[in-house]
C-alpha positions in Angstrom: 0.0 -4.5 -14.5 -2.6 -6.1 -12.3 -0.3 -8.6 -10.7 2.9 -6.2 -10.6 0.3 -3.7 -8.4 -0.6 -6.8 -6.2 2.9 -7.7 -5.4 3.9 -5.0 -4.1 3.5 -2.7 -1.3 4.4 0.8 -1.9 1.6 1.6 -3.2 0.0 1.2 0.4 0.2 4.2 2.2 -1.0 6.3 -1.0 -3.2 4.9 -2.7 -5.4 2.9 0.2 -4.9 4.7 3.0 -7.6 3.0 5.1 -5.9 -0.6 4.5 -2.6 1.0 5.8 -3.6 1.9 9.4 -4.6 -2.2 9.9 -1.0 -3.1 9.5 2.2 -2.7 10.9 4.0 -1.4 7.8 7.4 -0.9 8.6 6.8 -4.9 9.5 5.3 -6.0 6.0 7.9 -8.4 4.4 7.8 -10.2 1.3 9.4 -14.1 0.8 9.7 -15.6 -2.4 9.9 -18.9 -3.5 10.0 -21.3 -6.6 6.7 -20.6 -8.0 4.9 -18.0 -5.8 5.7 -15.1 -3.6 4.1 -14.0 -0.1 3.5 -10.7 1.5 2.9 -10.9 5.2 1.7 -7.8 6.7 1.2 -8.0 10.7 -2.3 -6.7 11.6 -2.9 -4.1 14.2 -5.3 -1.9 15.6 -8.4 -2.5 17.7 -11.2 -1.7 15.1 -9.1 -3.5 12.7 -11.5 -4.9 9.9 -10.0 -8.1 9.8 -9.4 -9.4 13.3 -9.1 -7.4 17.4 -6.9 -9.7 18.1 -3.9 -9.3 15.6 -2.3 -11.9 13.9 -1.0 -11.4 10.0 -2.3 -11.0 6.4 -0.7 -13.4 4.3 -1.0 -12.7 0.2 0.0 -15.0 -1.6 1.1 -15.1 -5.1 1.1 -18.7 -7.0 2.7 -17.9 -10.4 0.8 -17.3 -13.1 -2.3 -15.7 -12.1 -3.7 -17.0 -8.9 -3.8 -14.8 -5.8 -4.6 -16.1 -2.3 -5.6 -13.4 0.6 -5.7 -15.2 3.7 -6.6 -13.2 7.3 -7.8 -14.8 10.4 -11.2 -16.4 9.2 -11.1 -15.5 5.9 -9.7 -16.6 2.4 -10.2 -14.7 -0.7 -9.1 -15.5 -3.9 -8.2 -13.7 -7.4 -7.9 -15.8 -10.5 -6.4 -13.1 -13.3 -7.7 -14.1 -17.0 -5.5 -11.8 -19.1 -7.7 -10.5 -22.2 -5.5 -7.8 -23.9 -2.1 -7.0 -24.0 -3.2 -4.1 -21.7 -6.0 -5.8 -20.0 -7.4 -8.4 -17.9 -10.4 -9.6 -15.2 -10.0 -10.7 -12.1 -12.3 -13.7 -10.6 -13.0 -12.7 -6.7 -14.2 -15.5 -4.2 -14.5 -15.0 -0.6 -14.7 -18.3 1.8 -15.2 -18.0 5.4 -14.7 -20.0 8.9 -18.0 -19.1 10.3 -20.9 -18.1 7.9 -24.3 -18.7 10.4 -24.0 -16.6 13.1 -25.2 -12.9 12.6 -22.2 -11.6 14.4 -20.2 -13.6 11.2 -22.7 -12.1 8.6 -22.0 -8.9 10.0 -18.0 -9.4 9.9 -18.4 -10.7 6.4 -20.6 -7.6 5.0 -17.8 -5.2 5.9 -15.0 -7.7 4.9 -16.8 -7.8 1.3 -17.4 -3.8 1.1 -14.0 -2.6 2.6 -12.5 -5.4 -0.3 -14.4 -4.0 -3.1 -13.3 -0.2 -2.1 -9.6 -1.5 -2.2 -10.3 -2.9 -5.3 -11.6 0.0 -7.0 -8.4 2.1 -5.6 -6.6 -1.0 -7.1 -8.4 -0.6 -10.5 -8.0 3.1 -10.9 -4.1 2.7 -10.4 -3.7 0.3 -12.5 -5.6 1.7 -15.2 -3.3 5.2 -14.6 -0.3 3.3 -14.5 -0.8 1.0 -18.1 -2.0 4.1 -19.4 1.9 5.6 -18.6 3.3 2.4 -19.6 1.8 3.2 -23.0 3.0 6.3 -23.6 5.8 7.5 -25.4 7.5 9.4 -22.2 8.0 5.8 -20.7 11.3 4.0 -20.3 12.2 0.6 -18.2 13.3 1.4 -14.4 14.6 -0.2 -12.0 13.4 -2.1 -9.4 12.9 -1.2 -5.5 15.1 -3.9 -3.2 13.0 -3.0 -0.3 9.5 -3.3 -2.4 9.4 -5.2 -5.9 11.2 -8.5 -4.4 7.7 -9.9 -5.9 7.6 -8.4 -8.8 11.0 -9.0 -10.0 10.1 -12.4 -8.8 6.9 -12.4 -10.8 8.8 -11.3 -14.0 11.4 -13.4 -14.4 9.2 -16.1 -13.9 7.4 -14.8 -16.9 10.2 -14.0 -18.9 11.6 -18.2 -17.9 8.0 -19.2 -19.4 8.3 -17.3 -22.6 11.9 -18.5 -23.4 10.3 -22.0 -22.5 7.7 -21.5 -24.8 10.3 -20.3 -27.3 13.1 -23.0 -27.7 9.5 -25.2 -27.7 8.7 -23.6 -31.2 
């Protein structure tokens, strides 16, 4: 559930509203390839947590559990360690271009804090949603062309490693 909520972007406007008035959301796209998948959402806004001066969030998708959120001076990365059927924890590191000036320090403590809120709003959706996935009201849907490219892309990349695994014995 973790990943599928990380790739994709609907999710956005509703569920972290804050993180949606730093991009230009009718210009978010996602591009898949082989073995990973990236969003790029172009940053806007003056007081934009990220960066003044624009430029684009790139998240990046490396299949299977490795995240990479790259914005101008910053990487971040998730490493997913499924531990349930139903559950999993998620690694965070943050690495940064400039860590010694107190104008960086300062950049970085909001980076870190307005990360760990989206988190949490991540968390708490995903927890809702696998809760609905278990119950007995759930059936399969379909997939959104505009906003699941990645995790239709993520999927049958799992379901290819499982029939892998499979003919393997």
């Amino acid at each position: 559930m973790y990943v599928d909520n990380y790739l994709e972007g609907y999710h956005v406007p509703y569920v972290h509203p804050e993180l949606f008035t730093l991009y230009d959301y009718a210009g978010y796209v996602t591009e898949v390839r082989d073995w990973y998948s990236v969003q790029v959402g172009p940053l806007t806004g003056d007081r934009n947590v990220y960066t003044a001066g624009g430029g684009n969030a790139l998240y990046y998708q490396v299949f299977p559990n490795l995240m990479l959120n790259v914005v101008p001076g910053r990487l971040q990365s998730n490493v997913v360690i499924p531990v349930a059927a139903d559950r999993c924890r998620v690694i965070f590191r943050y690495y940064y271009d400039d860590v010694e000036t107190p104008a960086a320090r300062g950049r970085i403590e909001a980076d870190i804090a307005f990360s760990d809120k989206v988190q949490h709003e991540d968390a708490e959706i995903c927890e809702r949603v696998q809760r609905g996935l278990g119950s007995r009201a759930y059936d399969k849907g379909r997939f959104s062309v505009r906003f699941e490219e990645g995790v239709y892309h993520f999927q049958n990349l799992v379901k290819q490693a499982y029939r892998q695994r499979l003919r393997r014995g």
